[in-house]
C-alpha positions in Angstrom: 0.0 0.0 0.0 1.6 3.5 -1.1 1.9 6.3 1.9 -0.7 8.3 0.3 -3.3 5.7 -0.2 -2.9 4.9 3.7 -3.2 8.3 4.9 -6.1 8.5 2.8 -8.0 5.5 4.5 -6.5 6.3 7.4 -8.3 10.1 6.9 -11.4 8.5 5.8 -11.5 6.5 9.1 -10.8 9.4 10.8 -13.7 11.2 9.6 -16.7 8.1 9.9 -15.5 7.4 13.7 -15.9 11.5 14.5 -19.3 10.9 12.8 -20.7 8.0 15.1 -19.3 9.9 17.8 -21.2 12.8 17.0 -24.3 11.0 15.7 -24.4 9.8 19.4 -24.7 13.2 21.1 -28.0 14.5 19.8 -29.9 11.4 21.8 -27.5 11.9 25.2 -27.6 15.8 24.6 -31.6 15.9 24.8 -31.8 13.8 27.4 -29.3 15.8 29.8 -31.7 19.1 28.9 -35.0 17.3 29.0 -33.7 16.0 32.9 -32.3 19.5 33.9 -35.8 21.2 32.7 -37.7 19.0 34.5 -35.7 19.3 37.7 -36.0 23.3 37.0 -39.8 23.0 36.7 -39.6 21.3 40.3 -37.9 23.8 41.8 -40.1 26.5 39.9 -43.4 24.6 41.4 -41.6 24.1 44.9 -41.6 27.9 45.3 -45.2 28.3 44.2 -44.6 29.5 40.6 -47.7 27.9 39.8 -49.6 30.7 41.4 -47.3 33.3 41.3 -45.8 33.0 37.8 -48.6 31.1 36.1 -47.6 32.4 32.7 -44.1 31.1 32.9 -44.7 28.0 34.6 -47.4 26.8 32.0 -45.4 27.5 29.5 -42.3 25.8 30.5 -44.6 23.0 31.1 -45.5 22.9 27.4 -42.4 23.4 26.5 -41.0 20.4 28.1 -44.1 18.4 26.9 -43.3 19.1 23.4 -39.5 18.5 24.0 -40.7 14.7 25.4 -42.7 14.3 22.2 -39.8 15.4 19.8 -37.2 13.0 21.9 -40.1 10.4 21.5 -39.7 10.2 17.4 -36.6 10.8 17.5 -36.1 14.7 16.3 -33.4 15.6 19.1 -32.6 18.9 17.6 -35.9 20.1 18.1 -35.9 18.0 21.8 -33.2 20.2 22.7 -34.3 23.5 21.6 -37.3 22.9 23.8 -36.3 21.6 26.5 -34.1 24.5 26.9 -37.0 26.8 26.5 -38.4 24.8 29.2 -35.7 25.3 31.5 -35.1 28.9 30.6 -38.9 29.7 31.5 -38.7 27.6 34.2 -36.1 29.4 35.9 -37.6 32.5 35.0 -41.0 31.9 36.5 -38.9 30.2 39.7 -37.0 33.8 40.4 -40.5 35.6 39.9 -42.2 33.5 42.3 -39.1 34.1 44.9 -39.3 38.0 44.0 -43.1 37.8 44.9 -42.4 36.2 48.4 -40.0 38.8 49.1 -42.5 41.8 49.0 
């Protein structure tokens, strides 16, 4: 085998394993976001956001609904770009609620 042709396979090897590695992530990635979401809605609900920041609470909780459904069949790019929605009004409606208690 000449140098060239083995740096060639060699390249193309290269380049498939980074793909499987990266095919992986979207799955792993979703799920990480979909879990810290969730826990964020907890801790939104265990300050009373429910009440207090109905708007942002509800809507994180569709969010996150939507983001199971997408991880469900399988479309982890939009899994992940809800779930962080989720999370982000989440955390929102969590330091509402906690700005509420304080007045």
């Amino acid at each position: 085998m000449t140098r060239s042709l083995r740096v060639s396979c060699f390249g193309i090897a290269l380049l498939v394993g980074a793909a499987l590695l990266l095919g992986g992530c979207g799955p792993s990635w979703s799920t990480h976001l979909i879990l810290a979401a969730d826990t964020s809605q907890h801790n939104a609900k265990m300050v009373g956001a429910e009440d207090k920041a109905p708007y942002e609470y509800t809507a994180s909780r569709e969010y996150l609904h939507q983001a199971r459904v997408k991880w469900g069949t399988s479309d982890f790019e939009y899994a992940v770009d809800y779930a962080k929605k989720a999370k982000e009004l989440a955390e929102l409606g969590r330091e509402k609620a906690m700005k509420k208690d304080e007045e």
